[in-house]
N, C-alpha and C positions, 0 to 999 in steps of 0.2 A: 629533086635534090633536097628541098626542104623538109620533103617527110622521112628522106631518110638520115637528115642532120639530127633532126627531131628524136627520131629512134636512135641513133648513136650517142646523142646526149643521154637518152632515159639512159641507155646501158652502162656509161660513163658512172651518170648517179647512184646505179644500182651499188657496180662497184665500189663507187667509196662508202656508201652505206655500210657497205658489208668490211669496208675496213676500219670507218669509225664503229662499228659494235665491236670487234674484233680486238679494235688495242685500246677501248674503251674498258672491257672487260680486264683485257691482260695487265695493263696499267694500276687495277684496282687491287688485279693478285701481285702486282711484281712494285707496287709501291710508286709514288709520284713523281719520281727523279730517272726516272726508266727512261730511256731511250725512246720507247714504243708511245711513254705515251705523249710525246711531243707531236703526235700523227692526230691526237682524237680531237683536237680545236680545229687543226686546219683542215681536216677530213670534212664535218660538218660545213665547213664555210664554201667551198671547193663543191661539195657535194649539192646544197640551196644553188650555185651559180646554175651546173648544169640542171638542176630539175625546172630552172626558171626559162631558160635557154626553152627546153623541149614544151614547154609548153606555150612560152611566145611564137613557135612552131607551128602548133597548131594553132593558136589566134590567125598566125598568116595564111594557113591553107586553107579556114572558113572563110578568112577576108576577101578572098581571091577567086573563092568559089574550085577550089582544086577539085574536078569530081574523079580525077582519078584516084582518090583517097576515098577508101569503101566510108569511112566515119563519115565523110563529108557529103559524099554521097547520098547516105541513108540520112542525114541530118540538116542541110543545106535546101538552096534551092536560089539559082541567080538571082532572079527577080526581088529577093527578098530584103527589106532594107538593111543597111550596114550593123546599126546596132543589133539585130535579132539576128545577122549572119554572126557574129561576133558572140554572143551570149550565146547561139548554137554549139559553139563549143564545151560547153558546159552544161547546155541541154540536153545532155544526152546519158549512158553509161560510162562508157569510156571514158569520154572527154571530163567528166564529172570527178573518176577517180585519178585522172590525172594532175585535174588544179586541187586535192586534195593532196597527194603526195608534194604536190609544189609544196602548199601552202606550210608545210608539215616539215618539209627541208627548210625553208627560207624560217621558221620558229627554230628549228635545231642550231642556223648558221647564227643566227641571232642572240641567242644565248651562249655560243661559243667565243660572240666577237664581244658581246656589252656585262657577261655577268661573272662579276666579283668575289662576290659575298660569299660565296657556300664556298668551304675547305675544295682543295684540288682534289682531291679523291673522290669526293662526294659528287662533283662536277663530273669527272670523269665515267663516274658511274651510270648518272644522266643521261649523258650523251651516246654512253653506250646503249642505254637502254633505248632511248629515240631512234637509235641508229636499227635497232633490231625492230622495231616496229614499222619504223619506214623502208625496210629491207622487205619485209612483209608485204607491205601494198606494191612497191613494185617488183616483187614476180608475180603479184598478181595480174598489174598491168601486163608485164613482158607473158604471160605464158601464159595467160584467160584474157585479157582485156586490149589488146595494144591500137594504141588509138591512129598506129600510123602506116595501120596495113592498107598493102595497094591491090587496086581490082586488076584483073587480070586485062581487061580494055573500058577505058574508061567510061564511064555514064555518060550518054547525052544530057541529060539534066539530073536535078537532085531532085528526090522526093520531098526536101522540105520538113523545116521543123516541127511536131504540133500546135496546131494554132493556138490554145488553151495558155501553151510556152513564150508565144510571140507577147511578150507584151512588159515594160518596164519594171511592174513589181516584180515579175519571174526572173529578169535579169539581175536583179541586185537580191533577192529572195537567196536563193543558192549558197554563193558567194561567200555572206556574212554568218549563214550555219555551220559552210566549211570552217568560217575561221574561226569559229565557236566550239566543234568537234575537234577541233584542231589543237585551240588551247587545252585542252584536256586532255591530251594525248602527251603535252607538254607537261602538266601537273600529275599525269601516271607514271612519267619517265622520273619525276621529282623524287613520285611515294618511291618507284622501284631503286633508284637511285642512293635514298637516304638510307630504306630497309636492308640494302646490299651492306654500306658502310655504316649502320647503328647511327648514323647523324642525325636523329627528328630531332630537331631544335630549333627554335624560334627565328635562330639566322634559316636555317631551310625552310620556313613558312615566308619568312619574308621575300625568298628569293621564288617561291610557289604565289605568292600571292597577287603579283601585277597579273601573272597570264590565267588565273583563274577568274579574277575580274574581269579582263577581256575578255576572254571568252565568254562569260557572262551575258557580258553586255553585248555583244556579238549576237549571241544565240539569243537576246532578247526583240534586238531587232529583228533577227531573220524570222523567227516567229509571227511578229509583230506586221513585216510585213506581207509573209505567207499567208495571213490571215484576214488580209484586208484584201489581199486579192484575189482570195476565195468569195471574198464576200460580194464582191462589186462584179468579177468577172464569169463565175461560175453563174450566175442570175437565178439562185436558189434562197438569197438572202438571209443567208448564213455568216455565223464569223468564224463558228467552230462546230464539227459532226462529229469529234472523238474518231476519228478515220485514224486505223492504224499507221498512217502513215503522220498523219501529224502529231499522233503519241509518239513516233517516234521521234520527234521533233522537242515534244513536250519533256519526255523524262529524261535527257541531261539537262534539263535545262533545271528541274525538281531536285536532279542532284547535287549541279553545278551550285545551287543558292543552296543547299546544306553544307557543300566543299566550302562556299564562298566566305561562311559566316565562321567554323571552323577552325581555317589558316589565318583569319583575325583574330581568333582569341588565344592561337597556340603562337603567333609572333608578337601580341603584343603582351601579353598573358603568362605566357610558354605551359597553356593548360591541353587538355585536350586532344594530346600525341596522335595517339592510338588510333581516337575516331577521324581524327584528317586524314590519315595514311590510308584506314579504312577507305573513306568517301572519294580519297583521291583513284582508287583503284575499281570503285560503285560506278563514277560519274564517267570514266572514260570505259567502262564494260556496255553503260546505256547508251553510249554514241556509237559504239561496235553494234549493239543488237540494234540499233536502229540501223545504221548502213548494211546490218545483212538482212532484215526486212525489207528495206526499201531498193537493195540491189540484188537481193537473192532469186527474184522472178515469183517469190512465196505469196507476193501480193499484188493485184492488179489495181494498177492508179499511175494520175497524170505522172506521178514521181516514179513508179516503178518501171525503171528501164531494163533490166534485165529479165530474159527471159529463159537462159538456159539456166539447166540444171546445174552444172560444173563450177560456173560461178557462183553460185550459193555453196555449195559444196567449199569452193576454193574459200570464201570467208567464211564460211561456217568452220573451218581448220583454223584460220587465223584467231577468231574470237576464241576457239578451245584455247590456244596458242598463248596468246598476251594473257586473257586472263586469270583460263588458266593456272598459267604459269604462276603470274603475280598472286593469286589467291594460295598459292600453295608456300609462297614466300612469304607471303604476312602469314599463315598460319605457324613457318617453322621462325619467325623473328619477331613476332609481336611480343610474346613474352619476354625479352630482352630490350623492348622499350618502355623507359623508366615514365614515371604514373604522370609526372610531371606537378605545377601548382594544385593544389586543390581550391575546392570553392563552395560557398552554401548551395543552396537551392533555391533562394529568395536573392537572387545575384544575377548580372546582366550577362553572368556563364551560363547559371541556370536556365533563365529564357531563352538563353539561345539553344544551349541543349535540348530543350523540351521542343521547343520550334522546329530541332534537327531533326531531331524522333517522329513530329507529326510530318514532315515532309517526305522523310523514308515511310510513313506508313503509304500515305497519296503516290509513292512512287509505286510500291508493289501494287498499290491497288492499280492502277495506270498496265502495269507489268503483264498483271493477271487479267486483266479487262482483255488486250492488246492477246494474248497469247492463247490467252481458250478457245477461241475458234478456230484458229490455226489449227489447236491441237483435236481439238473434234472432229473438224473437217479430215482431218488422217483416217478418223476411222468411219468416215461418210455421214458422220451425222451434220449437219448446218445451222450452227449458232451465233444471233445476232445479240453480240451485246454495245450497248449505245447508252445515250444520254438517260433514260431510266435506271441504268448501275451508276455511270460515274457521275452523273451528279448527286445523288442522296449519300451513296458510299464515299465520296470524296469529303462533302461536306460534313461528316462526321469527325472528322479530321480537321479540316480546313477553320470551321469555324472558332476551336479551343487557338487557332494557331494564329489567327488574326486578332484575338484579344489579347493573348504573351506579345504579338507583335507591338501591340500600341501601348503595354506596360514595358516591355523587357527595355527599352531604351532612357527609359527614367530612372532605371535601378544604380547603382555602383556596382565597382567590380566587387571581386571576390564575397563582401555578405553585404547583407544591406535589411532593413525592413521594411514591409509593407505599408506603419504606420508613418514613414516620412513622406512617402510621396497622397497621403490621403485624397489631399484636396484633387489631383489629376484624376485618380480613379474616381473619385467621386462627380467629375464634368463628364467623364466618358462614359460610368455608366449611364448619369443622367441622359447624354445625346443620344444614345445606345434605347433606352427607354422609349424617351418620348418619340424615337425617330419606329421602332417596333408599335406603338401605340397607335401617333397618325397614319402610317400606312396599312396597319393591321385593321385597325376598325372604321377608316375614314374613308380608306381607299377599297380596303379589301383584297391585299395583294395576295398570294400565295406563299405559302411559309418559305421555301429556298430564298425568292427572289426581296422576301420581307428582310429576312435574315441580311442579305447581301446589299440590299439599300442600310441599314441599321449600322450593320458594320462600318461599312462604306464612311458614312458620315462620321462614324463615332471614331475611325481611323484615322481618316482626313485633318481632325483636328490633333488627334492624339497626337499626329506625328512631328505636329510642331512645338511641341510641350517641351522636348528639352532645350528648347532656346528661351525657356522663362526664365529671366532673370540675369541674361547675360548680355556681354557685349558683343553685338552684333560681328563687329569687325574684328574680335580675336576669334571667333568661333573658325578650326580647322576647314580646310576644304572637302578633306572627307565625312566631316561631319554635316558640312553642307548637304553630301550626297546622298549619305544615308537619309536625310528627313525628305530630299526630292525621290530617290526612291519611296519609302514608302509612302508616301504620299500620291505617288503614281500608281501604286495599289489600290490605293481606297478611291482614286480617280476611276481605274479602268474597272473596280467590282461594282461601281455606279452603275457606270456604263453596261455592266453586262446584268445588272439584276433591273435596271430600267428597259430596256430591250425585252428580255424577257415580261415583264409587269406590264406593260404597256402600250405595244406595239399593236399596231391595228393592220390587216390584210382587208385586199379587197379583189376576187377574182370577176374581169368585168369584158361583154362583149358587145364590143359600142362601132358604129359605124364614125362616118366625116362629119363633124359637128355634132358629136355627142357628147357628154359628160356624165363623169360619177365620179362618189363622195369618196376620200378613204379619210377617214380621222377628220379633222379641220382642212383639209386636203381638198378644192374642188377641181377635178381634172377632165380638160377635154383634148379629146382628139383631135386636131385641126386637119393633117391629112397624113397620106403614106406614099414615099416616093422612093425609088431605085437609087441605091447609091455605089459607086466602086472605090476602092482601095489601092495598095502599090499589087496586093496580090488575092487580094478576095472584092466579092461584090457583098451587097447588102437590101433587105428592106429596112429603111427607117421611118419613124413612127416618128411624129410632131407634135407633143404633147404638151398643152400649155395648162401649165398647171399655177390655182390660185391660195393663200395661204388665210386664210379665217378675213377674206376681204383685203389683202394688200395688194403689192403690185406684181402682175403675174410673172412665170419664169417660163422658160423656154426647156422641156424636155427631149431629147433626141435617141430613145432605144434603137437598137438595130437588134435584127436576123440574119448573122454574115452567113456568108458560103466562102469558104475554103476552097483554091485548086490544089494547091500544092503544101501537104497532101489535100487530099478532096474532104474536106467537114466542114459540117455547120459549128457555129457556135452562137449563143446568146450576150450581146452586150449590153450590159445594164446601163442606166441614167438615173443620175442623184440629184438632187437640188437640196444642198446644205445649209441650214440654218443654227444658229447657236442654241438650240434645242432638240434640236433632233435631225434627220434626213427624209425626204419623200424617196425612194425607190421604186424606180418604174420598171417591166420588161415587157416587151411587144414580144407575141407567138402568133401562131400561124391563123391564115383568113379561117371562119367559119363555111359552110357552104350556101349560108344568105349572104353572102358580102362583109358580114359584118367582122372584126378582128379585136383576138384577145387582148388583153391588157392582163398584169397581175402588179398591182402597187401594193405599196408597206407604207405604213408612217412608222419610223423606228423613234423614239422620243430618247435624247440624248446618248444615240448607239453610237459618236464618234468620240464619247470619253472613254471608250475601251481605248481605240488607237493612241488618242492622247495620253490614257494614264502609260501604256506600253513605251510610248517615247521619253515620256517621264522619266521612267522608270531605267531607262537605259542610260536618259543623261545625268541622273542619280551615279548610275556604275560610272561614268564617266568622270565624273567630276572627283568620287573620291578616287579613281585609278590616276586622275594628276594629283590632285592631293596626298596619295600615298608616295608616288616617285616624285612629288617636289620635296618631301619630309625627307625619304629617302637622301635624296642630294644633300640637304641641308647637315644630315646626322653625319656623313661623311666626311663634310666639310669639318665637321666641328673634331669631328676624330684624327683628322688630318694636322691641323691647329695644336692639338694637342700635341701630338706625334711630335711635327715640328720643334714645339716648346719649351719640349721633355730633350730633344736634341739638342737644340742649345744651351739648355742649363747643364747639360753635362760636360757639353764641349768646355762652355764659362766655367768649370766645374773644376 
């Protein structure tokens, strides 16, 4: 009864989808006192109730272990602890694009019940346009995907989730990319919305601008922690392999901080129409082409759960569909939006501009990296491109674009000269220098990762340059945010150009009481002992490791075995210190007794995570900071309103 409450609500949702697009649209042609379109606010809100309904649906039939539900079946498995039954729900295909559609209604109900600002028309539009998107994923659920079809006699047990999935980052991992792709799907329906009614105008950036942030920062942490638990749990000692699957992850996120920067300079500014409306229709096309790479069956990995064809097929219609569509509407409407403010080139426009341009070039390069093998493999040739392309080719880009960064914030709007701000460029080249100098001929780094320490620091400081001179306590809160975001930048390019410069391996095969060296690193094996789990067994490895003569730590690798389903997996062992991590993994016995080891010393690899959280509580702080300004501006407009009413009534 619950799966098929479940499936009565999706169908519920479908249909109000399809009537919020419906008198979303006709409301737009028949004007905003219609009849029809009294339907498109409550359509939306009505519509988020039921998609949340079917999808607490299936939370309950993982909870419960329902195996006569083929999803649950194929994706479950009793034995399994609560929390990793419960994220099974979203481990999977199905279950995946259903908390996407949730997510995607509960933003449409959201904006129907709290936003103001934009003209009724222009709203209406929006919503229509949401409505037609989210009408989209679910027929795809209902007629390729449905997550609450029943087996014809139930399963004695479940097969169980991938072990690789079992594990905390992968449950919050997911989740906060949905509602990252999500907001953007929010900020396409804005562009499609405004282009329908000619409204780009700074009140429509402002009302774009909180869920472009969110998502932002959303898509920052999911990244952020997709990548930390590749790196700890994969036992490859890794943070990034440019895996198509994490470029897919990568480029809205590329185009989200070009959308992001954009919708601030055209609502506070009202510059820069054109190219928002653009980016807004860019950013949510690379969350489309990332969900039909990663659910189209076109790629094999932990994330790609689909496997049929029909399904790729069924999005690969959708993505022609939305964007399609949209690209063919900015093409017959962008000439009918006006140029807006203008600005110099030596203006905190211009660096953003220029900053927007190298992030769109790093996007295509990302694009084309991501898609040429794909498209080789069609005609059977097999090409591997990887970290030799996107790193030198990114960084051609990358580097002009983290120098605008650490000036463009010191400029004024609309013109300004280079000779006011001297003295900042002239610290930053300096650090810049001397930091290329010491590690160029002291250390002998490698030019990327030379470059990427250089910047790093010379960033770091940059970024707190525009608080010279002022008072601490009037400074905005989104101004706050900006200098914690970047700052988290030149934290986490630390982080990844020290890794890379510095990092010592050591592959080692030592018996019970043996030791070896990795870096300042002295490690012995003390012994190897059988360990069990709520649903796997393990060898674990006891390694006591000593730090350039301190006091020793206790390291504990394991070897699991999987029953359910039946796989091995590698679990790594870190021993963190404010300098760097030791990384251990135990593999298999040799045929003298003796048993592999493979350790790392990574020197300062956990300011990548750091600068990444940085960086997110950056988007966070000016995302309050814009919507407490927000309040305040309403307030004061309300006050007014008031004030003007009374002096006429007095009047």
């Amino acid at each position: 009864m619950i799966a098929e409450l479940g499936h009565a609500a999706l169908w519920l949702a479908a249909a109000l989808a399809a009537l919020q697009m419906a008198a979303g649209f006709l409301a737009v042609r028949a004007g905003d006192r219609s009849e029809i379109a009294r339907l498109v606010r409550p359509s939306a809100v009505v519509q988020a109730t039921l998609a949340s309904i079917a999808f607490a649906m299936l939370l309950w039939l993982f909870a419960i272990t329902d195996l006569s539900v083929k999803l649950v079946a194929a994706n479950s498995h009793s034995l399994k602890p609560l929390v990793f039954k419960l994220s099974g729900a979203w481990g999977n295909h199905e279950g995946s694009m259903l908390l996407w559609v949730t997510v995607m209604s509960l933003s449409g109900g959201l904006i129907a019940l709290a936003e103001k600002r934009l003209p009724e028309r222009t709203m209406q539009a929006t919503l229509a346009a949401q409505g037609l998107v989210s009408l989209g994923f679910y027929a795809f659920l209902i007629l390729s995907s449905n997550p609450f079809e029943r087996l014809p006699v139930p399963a004695p047990e479940g097969l169980g989730l991938n072990p690789l999935l079992q594990d905390l980052g992968l449950a919050f991992h997911p989740p906060t990319l949905y509602m990252g792709y999500v907001g953007l799907s929010v900020a396409f329906s804005f562009a499609v919305g405004a282009l329908l009614t000619r409204q780009v105008t700074p009140d429509f950036a402002s009302a774009m601008r909180p869920w472009v942030l969110g998502a932002w920062v959303f898509l920052t942490l999911g990244i952020v922690a997709g990548s930390y638990w590749a790196y700890y749990e994969l036992g490859w000692g890794g943070y990034w392999f440019w895996d198509p699957v994490e470029n897919a992850s990568l480029m809205p996120w590329l185009a989200a901080t070009a959308l992001l920067h954009s919708t601030s300079v055209l609502a506070s500014r009202d510059a820069l129409r054109v190219w928002t409306i653009m980016l807004g229709v860019v950013a949510f096309s690379m969350s489309m082409v990332g969900t039909f790479l990663v659910r189209s069956g076109i790629l094999t990995s932990v994330h790609a759960f689909a496997v049929d064809p029909e399904r790729g097929s069924f999005i690969l219609v959708l993505l022609g569909l939305f964007i399609g569509g949209a690209l063919l509407l900015f093409a017959l409407r962008a000439s009918t939006i006006n140029e807006g403010q203008r600005f110099t080139a030596t203006s905190r426009e211009g660096a953003l501009v220029f900053n927007n341009v190298m992030l769109s070039a790093i996007l295509a390069i990302v694009l084309l990296g991501t898609l040429y093998p794909l498209l080789t493999e069609a005609f059977d040739v097999r090409v591997s491109v990887g970290p030799p392309y996107f790193n030198p080719v990114s960084a051609i880009f990358a580097v002009p674009m983290l120098v605008v960064m650490a000036v463009g914030p010191l400029l004024r709007w609309r013109q300004d000269r280079l000779e006011r701000i001297r003295p900042e460029l002239a610290l930053f080249a300096a650090l810049v220098l001397v930091s290329l100098i010491f590690f160029g001929f002291v250390t002998g780094v490698a030019i990327l990762p030379l470059l990427g320490l250089a910047l790093g620091i010379g960033l770091g400081v940059a970024s707190f340059l525009p608080l010279r001179g002022r008072n601490l306590k009037r400074v905005p809160l989104a101004t706050w945010g900006m200098i914690i975001a970047h700052f988290g930048i030149a934290v986490a390019l630390i982080g990844m150009a020290s890794e890379s410069a510095f990092s010592k391996e050591r592959l080692a095969a030592v018996e019970a009481g043996q030791s070896t060296q990795v870096g300042p690193w002295n490690v012995t094996l003390s012994e190897v002992m059988p360990v069990a789990g709520p649903n796997w067994t393990a060898i674990e490895g006891r390694l006591t490791a000593t730090y350039d003569g301190a006091e020793p730590v206790v390291l504990t690798p394991q070897a699991r075995r999987f029953w359910a389903p039946p796989q091995e997996t590698t679990e790594s062992a870190l021993s963190t210190r404010w300098n760097g991590q030791l990384y251990a993994v135990i593999g298999d016995r040799t045929p003298d007794g003796r048993w592999q080891l493979r350790l790392w010393w990574k020197p300062l690899v956990t300011l990548i995570w750091y600068g990444g959280l940085l960086v997110a509580l950056g988007g966070a702080l000016a995302l309050v900071g814009r919507v407490i300004a927000d309040i305040r501006r309403r307030r004061i407009a309300r006050r007014i309103v008031e004030r003007r009413a009374e002096t006429e009534a007095m009047a």
